[in-house]
ROPA-16661 format. One record per residue: residue in one letter; x, y, z of N, C-alpha, C in turn. Coordinates in pm, whole numbers. Layout:
<rs>
(r 'a' (X Y Z) (X Y Z) (X Y Z));
...
</rs>
This chain:
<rs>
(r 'x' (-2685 -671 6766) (-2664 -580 6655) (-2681 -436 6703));
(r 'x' (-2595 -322 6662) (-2578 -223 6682) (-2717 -177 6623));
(r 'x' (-2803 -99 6674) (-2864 4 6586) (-2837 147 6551));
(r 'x' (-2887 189 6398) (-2856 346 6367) (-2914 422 6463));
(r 'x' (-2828 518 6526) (-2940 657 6591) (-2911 727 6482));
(r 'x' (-3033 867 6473) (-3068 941 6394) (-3049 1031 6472));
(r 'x' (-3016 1175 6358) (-2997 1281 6461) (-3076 1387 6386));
(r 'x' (-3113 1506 6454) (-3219 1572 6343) (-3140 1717 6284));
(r 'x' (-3175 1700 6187) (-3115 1820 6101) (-3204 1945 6117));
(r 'x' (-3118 2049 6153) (-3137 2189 6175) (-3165 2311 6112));
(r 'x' (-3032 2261 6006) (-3041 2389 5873) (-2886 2340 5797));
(r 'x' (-2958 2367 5669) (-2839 2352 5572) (-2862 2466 5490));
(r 'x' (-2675 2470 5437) (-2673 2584 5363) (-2589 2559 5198));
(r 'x' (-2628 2523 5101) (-2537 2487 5013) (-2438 2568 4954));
(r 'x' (-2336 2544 4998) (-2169 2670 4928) (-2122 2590 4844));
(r 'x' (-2158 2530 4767) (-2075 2461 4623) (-2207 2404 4576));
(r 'x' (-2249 2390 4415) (-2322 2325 4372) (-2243 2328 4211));
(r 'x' (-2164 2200 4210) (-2117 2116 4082) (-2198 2030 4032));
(r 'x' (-2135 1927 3925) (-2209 1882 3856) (-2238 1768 3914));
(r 'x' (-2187 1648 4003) (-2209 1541 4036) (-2197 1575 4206));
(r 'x' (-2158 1703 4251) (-2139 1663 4374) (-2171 1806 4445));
(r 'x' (-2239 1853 4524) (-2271 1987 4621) (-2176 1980 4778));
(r 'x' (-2180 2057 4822) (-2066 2085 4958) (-2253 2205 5010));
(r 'x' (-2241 2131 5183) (-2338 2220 5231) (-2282 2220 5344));
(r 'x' (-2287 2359 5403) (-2272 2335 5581) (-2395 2310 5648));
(r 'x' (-2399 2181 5769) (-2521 2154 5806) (-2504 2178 5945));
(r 'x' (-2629 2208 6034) (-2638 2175 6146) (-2717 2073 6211));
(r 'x' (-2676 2009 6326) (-2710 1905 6371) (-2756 1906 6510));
(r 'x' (-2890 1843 6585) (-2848 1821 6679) (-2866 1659 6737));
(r 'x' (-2752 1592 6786) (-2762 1457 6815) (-2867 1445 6951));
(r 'x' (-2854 1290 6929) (-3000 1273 7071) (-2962 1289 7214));
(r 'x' (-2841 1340 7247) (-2816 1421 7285) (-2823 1532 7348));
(r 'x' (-2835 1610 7251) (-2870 1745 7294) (-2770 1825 7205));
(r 'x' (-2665 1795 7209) (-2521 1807 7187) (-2627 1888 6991));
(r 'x' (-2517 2042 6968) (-2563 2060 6845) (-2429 2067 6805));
(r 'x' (-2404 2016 6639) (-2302 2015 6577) (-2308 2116 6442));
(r 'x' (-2209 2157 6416) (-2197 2204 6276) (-2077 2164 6143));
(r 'x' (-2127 2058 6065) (-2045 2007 5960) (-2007 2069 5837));
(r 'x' (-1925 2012 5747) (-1903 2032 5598) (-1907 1906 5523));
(r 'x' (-2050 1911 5426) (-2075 1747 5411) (-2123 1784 5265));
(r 'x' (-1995 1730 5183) (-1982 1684 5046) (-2157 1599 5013));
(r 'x' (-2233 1645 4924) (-2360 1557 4893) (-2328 1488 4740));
(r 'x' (-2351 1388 4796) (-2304 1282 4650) (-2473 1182 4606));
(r 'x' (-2477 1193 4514) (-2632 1082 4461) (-2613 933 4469));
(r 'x' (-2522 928 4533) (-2514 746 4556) (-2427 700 4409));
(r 'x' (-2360 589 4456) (-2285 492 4350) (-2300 333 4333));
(r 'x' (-2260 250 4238) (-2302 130 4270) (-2157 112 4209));
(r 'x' (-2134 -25 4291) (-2048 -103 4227) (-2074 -275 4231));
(r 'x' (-1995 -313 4079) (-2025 -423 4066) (-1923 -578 4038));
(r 'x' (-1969 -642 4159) (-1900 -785 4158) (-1932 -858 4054));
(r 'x' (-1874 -872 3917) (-1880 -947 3779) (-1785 -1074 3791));
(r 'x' (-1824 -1153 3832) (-1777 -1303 3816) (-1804 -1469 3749));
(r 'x' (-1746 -1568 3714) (-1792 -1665 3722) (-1730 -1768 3795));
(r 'x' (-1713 -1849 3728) (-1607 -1992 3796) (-1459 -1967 3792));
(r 'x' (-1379 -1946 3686) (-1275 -1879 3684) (-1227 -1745 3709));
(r 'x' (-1312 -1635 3706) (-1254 -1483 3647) (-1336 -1410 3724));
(r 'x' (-1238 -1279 3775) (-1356 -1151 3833) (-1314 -1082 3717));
(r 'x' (-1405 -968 3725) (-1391 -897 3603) (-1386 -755 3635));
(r 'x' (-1263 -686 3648) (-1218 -590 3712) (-1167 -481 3586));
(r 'x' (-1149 -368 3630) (-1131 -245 3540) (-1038 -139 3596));
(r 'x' (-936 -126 3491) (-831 -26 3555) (-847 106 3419));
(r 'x' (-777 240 3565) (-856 350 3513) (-801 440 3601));
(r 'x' (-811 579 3496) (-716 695 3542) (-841 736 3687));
(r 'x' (-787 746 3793) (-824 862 3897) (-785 966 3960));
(r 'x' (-818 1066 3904) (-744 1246 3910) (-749 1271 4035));
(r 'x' (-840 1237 4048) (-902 1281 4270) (-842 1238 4289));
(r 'x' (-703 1134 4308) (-589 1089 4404) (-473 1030 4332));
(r 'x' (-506 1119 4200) (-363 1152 4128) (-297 973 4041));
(r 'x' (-393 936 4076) (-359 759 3994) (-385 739 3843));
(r 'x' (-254 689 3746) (-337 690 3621) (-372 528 3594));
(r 'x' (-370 439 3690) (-442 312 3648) (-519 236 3779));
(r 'x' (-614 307 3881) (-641 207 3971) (-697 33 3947));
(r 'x' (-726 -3 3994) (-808 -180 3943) (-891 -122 4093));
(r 'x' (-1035 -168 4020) (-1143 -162 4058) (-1284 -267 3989));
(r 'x' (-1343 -287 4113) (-1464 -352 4033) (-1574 -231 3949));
(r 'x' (-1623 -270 3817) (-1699 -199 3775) (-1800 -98 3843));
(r 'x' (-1834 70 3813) (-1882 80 3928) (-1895 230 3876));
(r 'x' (-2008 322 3910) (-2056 457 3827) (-2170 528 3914));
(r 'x' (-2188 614 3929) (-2219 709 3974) (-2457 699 3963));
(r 'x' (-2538 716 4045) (-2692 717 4028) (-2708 845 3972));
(r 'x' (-2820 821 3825) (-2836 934 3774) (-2935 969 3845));
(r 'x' (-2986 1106 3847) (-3121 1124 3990) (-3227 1083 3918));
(r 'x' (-3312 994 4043) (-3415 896 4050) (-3381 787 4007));
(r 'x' (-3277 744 3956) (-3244 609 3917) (-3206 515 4005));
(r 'x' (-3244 413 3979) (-3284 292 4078) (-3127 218 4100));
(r 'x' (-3077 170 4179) (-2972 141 4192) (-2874 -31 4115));
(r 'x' (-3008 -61 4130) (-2989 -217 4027) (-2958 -160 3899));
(r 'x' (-3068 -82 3845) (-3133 -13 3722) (-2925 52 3671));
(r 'x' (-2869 125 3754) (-2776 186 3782) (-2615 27 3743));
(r 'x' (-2677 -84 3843) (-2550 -157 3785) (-2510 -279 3663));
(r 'x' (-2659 -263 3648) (-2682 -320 3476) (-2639 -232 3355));
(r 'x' (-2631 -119 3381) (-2602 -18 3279) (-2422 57 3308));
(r 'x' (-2381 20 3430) (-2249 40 3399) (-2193 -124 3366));
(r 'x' (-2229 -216 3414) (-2159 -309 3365) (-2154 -344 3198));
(r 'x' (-2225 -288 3155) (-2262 -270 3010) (-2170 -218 2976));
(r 'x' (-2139 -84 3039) (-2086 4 2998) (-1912 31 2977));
(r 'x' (-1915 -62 3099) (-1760 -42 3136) (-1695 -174 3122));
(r 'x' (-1752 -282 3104) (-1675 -439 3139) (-1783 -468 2952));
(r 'x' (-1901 -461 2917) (-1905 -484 2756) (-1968 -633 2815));
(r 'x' (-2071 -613 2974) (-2088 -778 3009) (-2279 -737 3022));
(r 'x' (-2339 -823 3044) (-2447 -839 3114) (-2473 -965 3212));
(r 'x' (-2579 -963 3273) (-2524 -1062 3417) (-2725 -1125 3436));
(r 'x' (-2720 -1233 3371) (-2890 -1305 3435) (-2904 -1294 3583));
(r 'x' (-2807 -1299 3677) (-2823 -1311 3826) (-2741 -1174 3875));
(r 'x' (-2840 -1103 4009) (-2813 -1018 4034) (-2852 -1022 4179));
(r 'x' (-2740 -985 4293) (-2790 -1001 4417) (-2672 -858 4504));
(r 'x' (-2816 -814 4585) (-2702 -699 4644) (-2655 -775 4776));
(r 'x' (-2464 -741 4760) (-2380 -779 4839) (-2391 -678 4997));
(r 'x' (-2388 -588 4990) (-2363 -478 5094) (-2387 -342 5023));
(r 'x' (-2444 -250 5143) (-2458 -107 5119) (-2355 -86 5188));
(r 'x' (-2259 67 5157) (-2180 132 5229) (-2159 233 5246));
(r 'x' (-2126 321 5340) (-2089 453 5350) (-1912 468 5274));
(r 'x' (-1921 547 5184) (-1801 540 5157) (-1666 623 5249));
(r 'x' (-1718 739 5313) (-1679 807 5348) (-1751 876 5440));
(r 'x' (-1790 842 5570) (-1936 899 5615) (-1874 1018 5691));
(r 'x' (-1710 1028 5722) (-1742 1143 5814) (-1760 1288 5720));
(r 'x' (-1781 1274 5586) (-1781 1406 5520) (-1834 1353 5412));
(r 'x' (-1905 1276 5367) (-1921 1298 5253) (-2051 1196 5254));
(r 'x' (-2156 1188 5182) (-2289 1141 5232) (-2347 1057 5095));
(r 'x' (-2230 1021 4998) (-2286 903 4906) (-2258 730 5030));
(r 'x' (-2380 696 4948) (-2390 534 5004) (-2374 475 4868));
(r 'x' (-2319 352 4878) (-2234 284 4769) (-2310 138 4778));
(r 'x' (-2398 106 4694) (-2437 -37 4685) (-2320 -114 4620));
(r 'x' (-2305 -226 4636) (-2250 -351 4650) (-2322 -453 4582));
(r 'x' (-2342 -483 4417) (-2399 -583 4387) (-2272 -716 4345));
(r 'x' (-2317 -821 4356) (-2277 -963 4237) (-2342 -990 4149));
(r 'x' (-2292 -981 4041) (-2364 -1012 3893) (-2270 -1140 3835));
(r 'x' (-2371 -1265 3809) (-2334 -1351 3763) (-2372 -1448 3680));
(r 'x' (-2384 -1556 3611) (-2431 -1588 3478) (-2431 -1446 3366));
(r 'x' (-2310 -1435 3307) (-2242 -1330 3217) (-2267 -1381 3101));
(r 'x' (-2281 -1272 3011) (-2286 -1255 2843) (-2230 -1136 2815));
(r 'x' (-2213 -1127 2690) (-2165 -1005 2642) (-2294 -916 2613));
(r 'x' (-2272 -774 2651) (-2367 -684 2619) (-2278 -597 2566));
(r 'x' (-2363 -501 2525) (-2304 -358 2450) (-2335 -195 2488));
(r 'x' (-2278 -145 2518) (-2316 -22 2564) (-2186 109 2525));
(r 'x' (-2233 213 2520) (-2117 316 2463) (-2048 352 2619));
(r 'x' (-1898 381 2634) (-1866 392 2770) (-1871 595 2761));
(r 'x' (-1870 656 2865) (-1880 754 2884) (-1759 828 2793));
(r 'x' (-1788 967 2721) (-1657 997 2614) (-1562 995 2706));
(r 'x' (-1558 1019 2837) (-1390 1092 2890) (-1364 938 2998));
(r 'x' (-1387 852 2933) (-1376 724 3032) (-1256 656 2955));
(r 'x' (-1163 614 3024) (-1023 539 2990) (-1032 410 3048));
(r 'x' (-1069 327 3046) (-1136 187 3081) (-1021 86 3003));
(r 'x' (-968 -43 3114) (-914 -125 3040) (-994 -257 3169));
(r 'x' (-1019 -340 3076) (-1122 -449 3129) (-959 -559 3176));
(r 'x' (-1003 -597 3300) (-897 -706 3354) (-942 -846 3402));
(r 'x' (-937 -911 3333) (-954 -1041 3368) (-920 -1160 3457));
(r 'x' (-955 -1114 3634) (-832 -1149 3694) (-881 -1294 3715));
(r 'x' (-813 -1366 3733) (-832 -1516 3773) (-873 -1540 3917));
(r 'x' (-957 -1606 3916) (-1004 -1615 4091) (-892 -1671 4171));
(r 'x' (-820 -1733 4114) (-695 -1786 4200) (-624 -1690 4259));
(r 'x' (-607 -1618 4201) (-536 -1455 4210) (-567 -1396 4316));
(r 'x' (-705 -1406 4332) (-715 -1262 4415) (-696 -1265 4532));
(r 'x' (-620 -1335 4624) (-584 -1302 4760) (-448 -1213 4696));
(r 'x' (-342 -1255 4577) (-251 -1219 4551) (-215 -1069 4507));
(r 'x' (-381 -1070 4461) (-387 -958 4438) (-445 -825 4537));
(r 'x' (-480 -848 4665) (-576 -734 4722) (-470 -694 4748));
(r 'x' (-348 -689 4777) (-222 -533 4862) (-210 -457 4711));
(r 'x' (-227 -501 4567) (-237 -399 4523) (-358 -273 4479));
(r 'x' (-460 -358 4540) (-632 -286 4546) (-610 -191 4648));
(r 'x' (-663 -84 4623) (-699 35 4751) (-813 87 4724));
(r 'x' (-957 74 4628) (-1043 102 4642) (-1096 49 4700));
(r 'x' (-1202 82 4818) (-1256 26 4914) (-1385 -59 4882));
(r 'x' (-1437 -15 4822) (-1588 -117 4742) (-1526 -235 4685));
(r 'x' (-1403 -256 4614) (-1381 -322 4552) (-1295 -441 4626));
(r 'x' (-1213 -368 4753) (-1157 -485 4861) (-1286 -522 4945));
(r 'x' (-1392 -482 4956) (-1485 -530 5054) (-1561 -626 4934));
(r 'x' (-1566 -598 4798) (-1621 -708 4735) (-1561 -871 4757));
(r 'x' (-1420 -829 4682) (-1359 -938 4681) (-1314 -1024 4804));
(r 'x' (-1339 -948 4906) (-1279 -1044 5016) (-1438 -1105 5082));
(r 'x' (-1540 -1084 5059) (-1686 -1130 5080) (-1688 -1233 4960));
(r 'x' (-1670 -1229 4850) (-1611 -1352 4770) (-1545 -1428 4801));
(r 'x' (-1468 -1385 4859) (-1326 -1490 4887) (-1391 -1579 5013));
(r 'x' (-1466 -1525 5087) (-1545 -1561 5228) (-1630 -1637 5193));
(r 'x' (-1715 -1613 5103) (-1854 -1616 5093) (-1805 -1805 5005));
(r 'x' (-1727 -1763 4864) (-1680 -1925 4797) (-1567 -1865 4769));
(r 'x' (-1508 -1980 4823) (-1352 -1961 4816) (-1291 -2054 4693));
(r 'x' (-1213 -2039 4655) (-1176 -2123 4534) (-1082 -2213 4581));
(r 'x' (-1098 -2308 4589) (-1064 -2443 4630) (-961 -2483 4477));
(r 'x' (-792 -2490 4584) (-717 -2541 4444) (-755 -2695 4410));
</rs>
């Protein structure tokens, strides 16, 4: 197994501070020696969530402005409010966005979504044994809940391009495969 090296940070300078996301120039120097200077988008982490049972994943299509799409399909999946716990984080969008709650909860994978610029890590849960829950979805959220059939989803990943959501489903597909 590969291990992380760490590299030590020098000085940062923040030139953007929005509402969910800051831009800082940092300096670096790796172990090395070698000093670098970046532009690194700071994001509070995201979770996304694998909602399944025996038949059905439970997927959500939805306008995305950042790359100009008005319906991606994605697994459920929302943004850490600060200090909020990341489980804490995918019980409350699945509420929110799929109208589910889930007795079993296991994290699939952490990920860098984008590490050469941008510094959110993206948990990866499966939520399973489902009920209906209730929760209000965010006002400016356009949410349509998709019910895809597990049979489906090899059929379906060339039209998936979110990346949390092809690394879910194909660790599903790996992990139990649906046997016709």
């Amino acid at each position: 197994m590969v291990s992380l090296r760490r590299m030590e940070l020098l000085d940062s300078k923040k030139v953007h501070e929005g509402h969910t996301i800051d831009v800082a120039i940092k300096r670096y120097r790796r172990q090395d020696g070698t000093e670098v200077e970046r532009q690194v988008v700071e994001h509070p982490g995201s979770v996304a969530i694998l909602a399944y049972d025996d038949d059905v994943v439970y997927l959500v299509r939805q306008p995305r402005e950042a790359v100009e799409e008005d319906g991606l399909l994605e697994i459920p999946a929302g943004t850490l409010e600060p200090g909020e716990d990341p489980l804490a984080c995918g019980k409350r969008e699945l509420a929110e966005e799929v109208g589910l709650a889930a007795r079993h909860w296991r994290e699939l994978k952490l990920v860098h979504t984008s590490p050469g610029i941008l510094s959110e890590r993206a948990w990866i849960f499966a939520a399973t044994g489902l009920s209906p829950a209730s929760a209000e979805q965010d006002e400016d959220e356009q949410i349509d809940v998709v019910r895809l059939p597990r049979a489906e989803i090899a059929a379906t990943l060339r039209e998936i391009t979110d990346a949390t959501t092809l690394i879910a489903l194909l660790m599903l597909e790996a992990e139990h495969p649906v046997v016709p």
